[in-house]
C-alpha positions as CSV (number, residue, x, y, z in Angstrom):
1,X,-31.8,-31.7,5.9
2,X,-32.7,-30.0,8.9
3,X,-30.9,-26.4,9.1
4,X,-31.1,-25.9,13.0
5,X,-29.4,-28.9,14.0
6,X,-26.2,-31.3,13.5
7,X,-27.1,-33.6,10.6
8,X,-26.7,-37.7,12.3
9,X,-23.3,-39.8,12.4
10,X,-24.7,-41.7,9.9
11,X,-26.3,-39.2,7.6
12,X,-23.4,-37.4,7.7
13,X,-21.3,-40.0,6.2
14,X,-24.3,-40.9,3.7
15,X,-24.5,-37.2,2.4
16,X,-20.7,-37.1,2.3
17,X,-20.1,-40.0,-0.1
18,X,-22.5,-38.5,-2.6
19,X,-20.9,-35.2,-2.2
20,X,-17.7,-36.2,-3.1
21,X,-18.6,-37.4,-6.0
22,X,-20.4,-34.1,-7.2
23,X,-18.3,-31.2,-9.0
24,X,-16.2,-29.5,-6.4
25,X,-18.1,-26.6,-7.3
26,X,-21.8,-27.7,-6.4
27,X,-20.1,-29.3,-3.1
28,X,-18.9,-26.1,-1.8
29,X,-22.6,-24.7,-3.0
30,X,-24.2,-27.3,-1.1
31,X,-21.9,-26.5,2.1
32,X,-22.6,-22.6,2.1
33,X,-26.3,-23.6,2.7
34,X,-25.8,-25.6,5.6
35,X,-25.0,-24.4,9.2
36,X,-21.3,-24.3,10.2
37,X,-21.9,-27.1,12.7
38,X,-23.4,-29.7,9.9
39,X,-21.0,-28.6,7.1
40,X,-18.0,-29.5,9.7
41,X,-19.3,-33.0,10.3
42,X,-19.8,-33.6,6.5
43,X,-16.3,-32.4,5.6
44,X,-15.1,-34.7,8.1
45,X,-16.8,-37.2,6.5
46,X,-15.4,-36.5,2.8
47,X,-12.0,-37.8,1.6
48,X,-8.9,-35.7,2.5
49,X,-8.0,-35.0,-1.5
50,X,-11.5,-33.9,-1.9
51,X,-11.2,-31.5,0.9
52,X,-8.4,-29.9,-0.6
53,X,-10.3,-29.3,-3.5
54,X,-13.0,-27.5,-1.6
55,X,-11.2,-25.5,0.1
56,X,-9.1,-23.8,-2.6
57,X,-12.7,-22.7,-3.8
58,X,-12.7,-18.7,-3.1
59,X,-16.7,-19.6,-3.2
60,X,-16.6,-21.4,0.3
61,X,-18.2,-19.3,2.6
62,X,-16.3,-19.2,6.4
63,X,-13.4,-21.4,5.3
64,X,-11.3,-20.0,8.1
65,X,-14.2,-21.3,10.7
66,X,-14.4,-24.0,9.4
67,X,-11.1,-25.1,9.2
68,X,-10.4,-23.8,13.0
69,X,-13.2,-26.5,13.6
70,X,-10.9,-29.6,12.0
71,X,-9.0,-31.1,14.6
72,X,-5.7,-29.4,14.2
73,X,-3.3,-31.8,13.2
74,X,-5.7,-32.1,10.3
75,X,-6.2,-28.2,9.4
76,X,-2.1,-28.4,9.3
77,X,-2.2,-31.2,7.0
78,X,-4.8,-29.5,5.0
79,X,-3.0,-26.0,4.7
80,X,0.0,-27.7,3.4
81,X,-1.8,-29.6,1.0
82,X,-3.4,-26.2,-0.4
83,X,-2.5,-23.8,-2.8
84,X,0.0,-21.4,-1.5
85,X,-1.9,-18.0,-2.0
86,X,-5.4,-19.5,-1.0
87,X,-3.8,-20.9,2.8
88,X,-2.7,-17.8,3.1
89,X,-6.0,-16.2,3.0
90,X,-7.4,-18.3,5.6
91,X,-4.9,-17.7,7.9
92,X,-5.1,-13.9,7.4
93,X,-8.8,-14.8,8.4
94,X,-8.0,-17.0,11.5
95,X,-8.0,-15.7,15.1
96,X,-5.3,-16.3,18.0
97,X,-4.6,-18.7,19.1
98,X,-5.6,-20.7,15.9
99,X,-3.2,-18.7,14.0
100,X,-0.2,-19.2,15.9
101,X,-1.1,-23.1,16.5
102,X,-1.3,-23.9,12.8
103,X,1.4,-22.1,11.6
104,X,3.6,-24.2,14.4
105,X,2.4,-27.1,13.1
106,X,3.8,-26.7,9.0
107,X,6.5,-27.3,7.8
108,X,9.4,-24.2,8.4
109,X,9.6,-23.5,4.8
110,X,5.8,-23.5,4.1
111,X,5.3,-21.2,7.6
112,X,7.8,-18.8,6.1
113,X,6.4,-18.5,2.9
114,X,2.7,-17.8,3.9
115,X,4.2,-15.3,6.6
116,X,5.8,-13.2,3.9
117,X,2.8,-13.4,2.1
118,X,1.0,-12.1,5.4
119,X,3.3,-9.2,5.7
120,X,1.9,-7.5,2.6
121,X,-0.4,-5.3,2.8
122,X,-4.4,-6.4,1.9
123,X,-4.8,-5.5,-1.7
124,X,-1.5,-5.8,-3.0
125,X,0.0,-7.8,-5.5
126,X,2.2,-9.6,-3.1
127,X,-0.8,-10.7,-0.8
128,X,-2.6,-12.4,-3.3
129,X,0.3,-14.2,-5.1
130,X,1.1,-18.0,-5.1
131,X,4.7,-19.2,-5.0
132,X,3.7,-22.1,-7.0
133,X,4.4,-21.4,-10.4
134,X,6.8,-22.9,-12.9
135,X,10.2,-21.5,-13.6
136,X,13.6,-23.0,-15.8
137,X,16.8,-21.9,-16.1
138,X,17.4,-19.8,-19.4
139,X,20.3,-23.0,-20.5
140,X,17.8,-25.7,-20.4
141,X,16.3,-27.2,-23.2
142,X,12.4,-27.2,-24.5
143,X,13.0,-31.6,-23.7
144,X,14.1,-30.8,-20.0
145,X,11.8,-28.0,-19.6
146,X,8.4,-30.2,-20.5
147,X,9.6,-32.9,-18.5
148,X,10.3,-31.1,-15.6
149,X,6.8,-29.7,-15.9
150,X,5.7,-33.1,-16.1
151,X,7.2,-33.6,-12.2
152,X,6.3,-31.0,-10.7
153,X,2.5,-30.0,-12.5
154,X,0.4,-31.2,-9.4
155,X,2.4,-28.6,-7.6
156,X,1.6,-25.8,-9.7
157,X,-0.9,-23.8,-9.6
158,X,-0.5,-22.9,-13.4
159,X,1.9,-24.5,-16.0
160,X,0.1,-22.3,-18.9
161,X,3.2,-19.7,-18.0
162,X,6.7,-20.7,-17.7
163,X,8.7,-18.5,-16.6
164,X,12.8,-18.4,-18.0
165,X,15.6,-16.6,-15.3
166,X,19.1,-16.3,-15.1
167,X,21.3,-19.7,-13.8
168,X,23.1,-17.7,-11.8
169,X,21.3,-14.5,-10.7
170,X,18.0,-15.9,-11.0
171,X,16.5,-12.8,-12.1
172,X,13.6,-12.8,-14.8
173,X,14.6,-13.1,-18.0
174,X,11.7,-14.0,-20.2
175,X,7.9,-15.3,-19.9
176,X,7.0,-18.0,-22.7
177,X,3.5,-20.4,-22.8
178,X,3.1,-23.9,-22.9
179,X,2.2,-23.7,-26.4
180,X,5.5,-22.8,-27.9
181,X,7.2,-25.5,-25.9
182,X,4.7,-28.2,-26.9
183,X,5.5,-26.9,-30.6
184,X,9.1,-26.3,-30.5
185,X,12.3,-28.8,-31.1
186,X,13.4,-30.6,-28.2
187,X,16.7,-29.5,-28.3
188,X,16.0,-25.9,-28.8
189,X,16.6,-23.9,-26.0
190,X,13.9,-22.7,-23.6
191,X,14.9,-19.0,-23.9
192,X,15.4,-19.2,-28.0
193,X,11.5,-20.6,-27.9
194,X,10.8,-17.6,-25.6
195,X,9.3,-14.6,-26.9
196,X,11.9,-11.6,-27.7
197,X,10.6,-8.8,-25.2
198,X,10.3,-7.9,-21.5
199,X,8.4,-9.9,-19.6
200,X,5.3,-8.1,-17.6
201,X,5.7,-7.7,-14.1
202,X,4.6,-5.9,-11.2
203,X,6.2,-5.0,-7.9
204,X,4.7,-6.0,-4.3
205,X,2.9,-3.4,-3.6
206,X,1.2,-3.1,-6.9
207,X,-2.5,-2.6,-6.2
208,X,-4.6,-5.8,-7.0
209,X,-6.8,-3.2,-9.5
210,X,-3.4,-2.1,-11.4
211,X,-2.9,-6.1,-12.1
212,X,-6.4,-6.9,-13.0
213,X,-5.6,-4.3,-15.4
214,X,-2.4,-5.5,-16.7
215,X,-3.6,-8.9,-17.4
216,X,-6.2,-7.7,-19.0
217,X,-5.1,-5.1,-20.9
218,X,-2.2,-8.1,-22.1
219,X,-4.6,-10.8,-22.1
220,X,-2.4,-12.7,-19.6
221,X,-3.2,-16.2,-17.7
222,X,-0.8,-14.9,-15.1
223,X,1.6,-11.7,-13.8
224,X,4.9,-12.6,-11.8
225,X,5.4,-10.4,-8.7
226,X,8.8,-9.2,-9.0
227,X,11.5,-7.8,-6.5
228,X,14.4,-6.2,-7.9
229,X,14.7,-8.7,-11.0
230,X,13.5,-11.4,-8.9
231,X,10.2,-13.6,-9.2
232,X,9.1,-13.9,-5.5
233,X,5.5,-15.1,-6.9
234,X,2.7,-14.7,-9.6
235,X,-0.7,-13.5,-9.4
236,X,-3.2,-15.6,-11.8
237,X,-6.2,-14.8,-13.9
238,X,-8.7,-16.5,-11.4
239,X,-7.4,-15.3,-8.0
240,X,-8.0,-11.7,-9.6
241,X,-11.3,-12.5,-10.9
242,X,-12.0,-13.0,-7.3
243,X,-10.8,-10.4,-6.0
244,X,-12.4,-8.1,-8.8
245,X,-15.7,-9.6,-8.1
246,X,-15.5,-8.4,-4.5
247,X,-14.3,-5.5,-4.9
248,X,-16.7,-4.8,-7.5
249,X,-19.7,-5.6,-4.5
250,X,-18.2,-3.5,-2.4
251,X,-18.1,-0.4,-5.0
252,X,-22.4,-1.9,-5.9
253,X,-22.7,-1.7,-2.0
254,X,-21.4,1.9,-1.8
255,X,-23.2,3.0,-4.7
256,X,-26.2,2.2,-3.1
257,X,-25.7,4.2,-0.1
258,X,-24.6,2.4,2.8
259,X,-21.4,0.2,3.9
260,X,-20.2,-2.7,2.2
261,X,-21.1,-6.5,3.5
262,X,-18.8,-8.0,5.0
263,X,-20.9,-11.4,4.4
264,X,-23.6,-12.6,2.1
265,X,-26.8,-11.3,1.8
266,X,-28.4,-14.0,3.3
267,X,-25.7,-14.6,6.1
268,X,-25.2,-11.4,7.6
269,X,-27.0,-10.9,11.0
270,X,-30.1,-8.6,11.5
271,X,-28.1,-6.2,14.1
272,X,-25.0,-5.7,11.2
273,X,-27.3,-5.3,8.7
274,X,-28.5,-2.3,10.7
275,X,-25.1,-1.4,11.5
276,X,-24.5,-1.0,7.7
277,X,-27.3,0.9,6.5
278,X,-28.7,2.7,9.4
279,X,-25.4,5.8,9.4
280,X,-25.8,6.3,5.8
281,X,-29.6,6.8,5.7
282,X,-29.4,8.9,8.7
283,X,-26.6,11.3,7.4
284,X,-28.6,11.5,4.1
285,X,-31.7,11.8,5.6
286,X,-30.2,15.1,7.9
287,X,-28.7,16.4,4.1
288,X,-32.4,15.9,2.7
289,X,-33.8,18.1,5.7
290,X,-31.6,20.8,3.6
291,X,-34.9,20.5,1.0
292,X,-37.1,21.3,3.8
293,X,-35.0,24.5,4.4
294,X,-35.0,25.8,0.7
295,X,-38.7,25.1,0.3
296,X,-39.4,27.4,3.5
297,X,-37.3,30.3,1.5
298,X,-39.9,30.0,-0.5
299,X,-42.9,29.7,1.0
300,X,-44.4,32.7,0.0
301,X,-44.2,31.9,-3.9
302,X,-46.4,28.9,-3.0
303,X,-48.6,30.0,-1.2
304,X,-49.6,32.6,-4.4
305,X,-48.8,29.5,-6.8
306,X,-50.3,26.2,-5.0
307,X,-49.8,24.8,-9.0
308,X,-45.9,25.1,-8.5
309,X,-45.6,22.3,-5.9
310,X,-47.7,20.1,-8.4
311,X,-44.1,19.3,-10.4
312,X,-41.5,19.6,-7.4
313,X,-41.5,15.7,-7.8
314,X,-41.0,15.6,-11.4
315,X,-38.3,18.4,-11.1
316,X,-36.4,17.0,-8.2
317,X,-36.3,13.1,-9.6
318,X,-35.0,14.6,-13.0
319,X,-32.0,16.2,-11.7
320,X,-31.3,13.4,-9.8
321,X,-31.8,10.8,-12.0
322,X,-29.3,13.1,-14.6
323,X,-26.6,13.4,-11.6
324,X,-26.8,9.5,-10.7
325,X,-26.5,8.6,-14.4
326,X,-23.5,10.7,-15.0
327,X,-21.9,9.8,-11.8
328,X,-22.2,6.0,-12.6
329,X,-20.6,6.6,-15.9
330,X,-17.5,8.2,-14.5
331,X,-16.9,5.8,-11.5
332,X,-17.0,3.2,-13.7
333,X,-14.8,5.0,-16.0
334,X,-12.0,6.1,-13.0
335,X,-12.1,2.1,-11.9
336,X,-11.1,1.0,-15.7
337,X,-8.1,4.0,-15.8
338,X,-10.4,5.5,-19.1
339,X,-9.7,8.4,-17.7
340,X,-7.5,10.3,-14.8
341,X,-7.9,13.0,-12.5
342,X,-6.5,15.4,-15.1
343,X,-9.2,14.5,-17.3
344,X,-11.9,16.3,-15.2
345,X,-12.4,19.5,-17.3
346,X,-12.9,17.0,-20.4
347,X,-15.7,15.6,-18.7
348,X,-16.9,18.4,-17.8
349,X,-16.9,20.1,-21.2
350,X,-19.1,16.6,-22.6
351,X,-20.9,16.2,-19.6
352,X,-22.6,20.4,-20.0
353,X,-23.9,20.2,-23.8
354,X,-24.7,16.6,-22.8
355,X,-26.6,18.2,-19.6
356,X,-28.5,20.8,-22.1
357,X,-29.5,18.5,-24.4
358,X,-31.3,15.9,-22.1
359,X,-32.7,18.5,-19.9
360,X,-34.3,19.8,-23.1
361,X,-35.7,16.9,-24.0
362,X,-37.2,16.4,-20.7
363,X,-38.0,20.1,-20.9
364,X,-39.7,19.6,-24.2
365,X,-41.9,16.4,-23.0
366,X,-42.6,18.3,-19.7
367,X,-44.2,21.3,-21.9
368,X,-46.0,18.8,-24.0
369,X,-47.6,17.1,-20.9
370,X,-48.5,20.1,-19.1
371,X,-50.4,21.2,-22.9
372,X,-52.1,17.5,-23.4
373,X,-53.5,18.1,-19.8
374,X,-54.5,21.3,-20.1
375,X,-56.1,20.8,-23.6
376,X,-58.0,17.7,-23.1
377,X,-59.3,19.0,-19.8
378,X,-57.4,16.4,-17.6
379,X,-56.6,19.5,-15.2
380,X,-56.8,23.1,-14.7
381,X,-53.5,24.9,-14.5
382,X,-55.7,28.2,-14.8
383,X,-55.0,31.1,-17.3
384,X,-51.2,31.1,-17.5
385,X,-51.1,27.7,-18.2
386,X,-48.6,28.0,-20.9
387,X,-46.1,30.1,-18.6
388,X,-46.5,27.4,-16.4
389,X,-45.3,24.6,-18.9
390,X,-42.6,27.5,-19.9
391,X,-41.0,27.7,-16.2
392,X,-41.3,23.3,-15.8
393,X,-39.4,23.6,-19.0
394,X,-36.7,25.7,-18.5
395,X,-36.3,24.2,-14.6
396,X,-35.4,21.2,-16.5
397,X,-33.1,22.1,-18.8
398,X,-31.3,23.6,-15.7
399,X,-31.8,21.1,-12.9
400,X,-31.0,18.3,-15.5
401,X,-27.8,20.4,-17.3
402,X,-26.3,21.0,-13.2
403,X,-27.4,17.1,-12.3
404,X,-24.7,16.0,-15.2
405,X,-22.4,18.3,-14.0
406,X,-22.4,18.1,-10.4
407,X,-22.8,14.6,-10.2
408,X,-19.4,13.9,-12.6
409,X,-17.3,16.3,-11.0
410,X,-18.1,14.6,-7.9
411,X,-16.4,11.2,-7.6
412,X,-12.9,13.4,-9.0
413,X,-13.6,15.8,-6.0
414,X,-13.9,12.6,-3.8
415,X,-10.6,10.7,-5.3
416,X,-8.5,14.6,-5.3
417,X,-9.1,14.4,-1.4
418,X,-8.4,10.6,-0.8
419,X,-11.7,8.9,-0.9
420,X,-13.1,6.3,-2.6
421,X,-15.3,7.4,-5.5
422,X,-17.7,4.7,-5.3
423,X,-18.6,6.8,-2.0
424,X,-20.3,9.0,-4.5
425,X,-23.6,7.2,-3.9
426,X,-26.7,7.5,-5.7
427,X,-28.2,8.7,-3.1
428,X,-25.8,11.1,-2.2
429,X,-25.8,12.7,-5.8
430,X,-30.0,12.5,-5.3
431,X,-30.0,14.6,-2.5
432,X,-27.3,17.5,-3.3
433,X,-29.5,17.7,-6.8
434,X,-32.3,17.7,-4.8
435,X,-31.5,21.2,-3.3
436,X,-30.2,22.5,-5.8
437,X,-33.1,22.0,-8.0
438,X,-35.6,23.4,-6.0
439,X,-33.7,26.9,-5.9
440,X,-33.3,26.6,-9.9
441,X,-37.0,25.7,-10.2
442,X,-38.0,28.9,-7.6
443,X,-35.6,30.9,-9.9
444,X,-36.7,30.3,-12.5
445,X,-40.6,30.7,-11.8
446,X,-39.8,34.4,-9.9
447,X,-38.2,35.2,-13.3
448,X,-41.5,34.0,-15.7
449,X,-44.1,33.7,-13.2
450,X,-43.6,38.2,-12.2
451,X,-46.5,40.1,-12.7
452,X,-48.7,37.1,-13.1
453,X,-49.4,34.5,-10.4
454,X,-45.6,35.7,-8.6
């Protein structure tokens, strides 16, 4: 298929039929490849019910352009006929006057619901939750409960989780699972079936991390959002494996040093892409001038010891590599709650013997290297060779032990003043080690080199 230009009436309505007979998961694969122009045409082209399917698919790149493209009596039709919390992500993706025009067009009930989804803040529990979910009185029967499931199932978005409120107040009561009702007595009541303990909940503005956390920490297929007693919605397993996953980017994005994507890889324009990565580079590339400026302190010592400069590499990739290592561990560790803020001075008391002991490793192989060379007449590091190998050594022990340190206690620095400690970029951890270790490394050769070549 060409990739420039509109596919033909007729093609369009060829590719479509065999589309909609593919798993709604390789259709919207095959869509995200095409231009937005062609995949328009051949979603006109596929049946209505099919469309629904595609577009509940988190996977489907531009949704929100896409559906502003359908005629709009259609794009009403098709928000209605969607899952509650996935219309409400494309119309928090829509521009005026699309917005506004859609929304006029549903139903008032439906246009209430998806604006009090909208009113949530991005990230909460409330913004991601889905109004369709299954919920009985705590009088009925395990017989009225299934068959009421049975009515209303294409409805739901789950009806793995029932949820049991008061008659009158409607406030939660108790959470059960379909198994219990498929194995219990008709006549039993729902809420003797139920299990005997507080439901889990969270509140509206829960943070969608907090839930991803809850459900997995419970190994739940869904948490209901709860106001003061009262179910307004539940988040599910999948719509938090969603967000997770693009959260996750984000934090990868960070990490690497430069501003998340807002699109895919392959999608994003040439003139964003420099947008992204160009004020990152440039403020670490003004923090790495800051390694120009120590080496200058120290001119002098090289001029006397050209040999020094020979390991600068070595010295400075070791403390960084120590720093980015330990900073990844703790990130990762903040972002699964393993540990708090409060927990900084335990990390720092494993993260300084930890420190000593790799740097001494590396110290150790350094010494080895610098001996190997110098005994098998690779190179010449002249006749204090071996206080030489004895200053690369005990540079690393101290470049590597401040790498673990600084770059752990970083991301809690970060969170203490309100940033996000995924901003704690590997690169970022590179170049403060960087410094650093060239003024342990000069230190430490004034201290052994004295007298001899210093």
């Amino acid at each position: 298929m060409n990739e420039n230009s509109p596919v033909a009436g007729d093609d369009a309505v060829a590719i479509a039929r065999v589309l909609a007979n593919d798993h709604v998961a390789d259709i919207v694969e095959a869509l995200n490849r095409e231009p937005r122009e062609t995949a328009s045409e051949l979603l006109c082209e596929i049946p209505f019910e099919r469309v629904v399917d595609i577009f509940d698919q988190p996977e489907l790149e531009g949704a929100s352009e896409l559906i502003e493209a359908l005629p709009r009596d259609k794009a009403s039709k098709l928000l209605a006929a969607m899952s509650v919390d996935r219309a409400a992500d494309l119309v928090r993706d829509l521009d005026e006057p699309a917005r506004s025009e859609l929304l006029g067009n549903l139903a008032t009930p439906l246009r209430a619901t998806l604006l009090s989804i909208l009113g949530y803040p991005e990230g909460s529990a409330a913004s991601i939750m889905t109004t369709e979910y299954v919920s009985v009185p705590s009088s009925w029967t395990v017989g009225q409960t299934l068959d009421y499931i049975r009515k209303v199932e294409r409805t739901r978005e789950t009806v793995y989780a029932i949820y049991v409120v008061d008659p009158k107040t409607n406030v939660l009561l108790r959470a059960t699972g379909l198994r219990r009702l498929i194995v219990g007595e008709r006549d039993d009541l729902v809420m003797d079936i139920a299990p005997d303990r507080t439901p889990v909940t969270v509140s509206p503005l829960t943070d969608s991390e907090k839930v991803a956390q809850l459900i997995s920490k419970y190994d739940l297929l869904a948490v209901p959002v709860v106001d003061h007693g009262k179910i307004l919605g539940i988040v599910t397993v999948d719509d938090i494996i969603d967000i997770m996953t693009q959260e996750t980017t984000e934090d990868v994005h960070r990490f690497g040093g430069m501003e998340a994507l807002d699109e895919p890889y392959m999608k994003i324009s040439f003139l964003a892409m420099i947008q992204k990565r160009a004020g990152w580079l440039c403020a670490l590339f003004v923090s790495e001038m800051l390694t120009a400026n120590a080496m200058q302190s120290y001119e002098s010592e090289l001029e006397r010891a050209i040999v020094l400069t020979l390991f600068i590499p070595l010295i400075m990739s070791s403390g960084g590599n120590s720093g980015s290592q330990a900073t990844s561990l703790v990130i990762r560790a903040l972002a699964l709650r393993e540990i708090s803020l409060g927990d900084w001075w335990r990390v720092a008391l494993r993260e300084l013997p930890t420190g000593l002991v790799l740097g001494s490793i590396l110290g150790v192989v350094g010494v080895i290297r610098i001996t190997l060379w110098q005994y098998f007449g690779l190179y010449d590091y002249g006749e204090h060779w071996h206080l030489i190998a004895a200053t690369v050594g005990a540079a690393l022990v101290g470049i590597v032990t401040f790498g673990s340190l600084a770059g752990s206690m970083l991301p809690f620095a970060l969170k203490r003043i309100g940033f996000d400690p995924a901003s704690a970029s590997a690169p970022f951890v590179a170049t403060l080690v960087d410094v650093t270790g060239l003024v342990i490394y000069f230190s430490v050769a004034l201290v052994i080199l004295r007298g001899t070549l210093l």
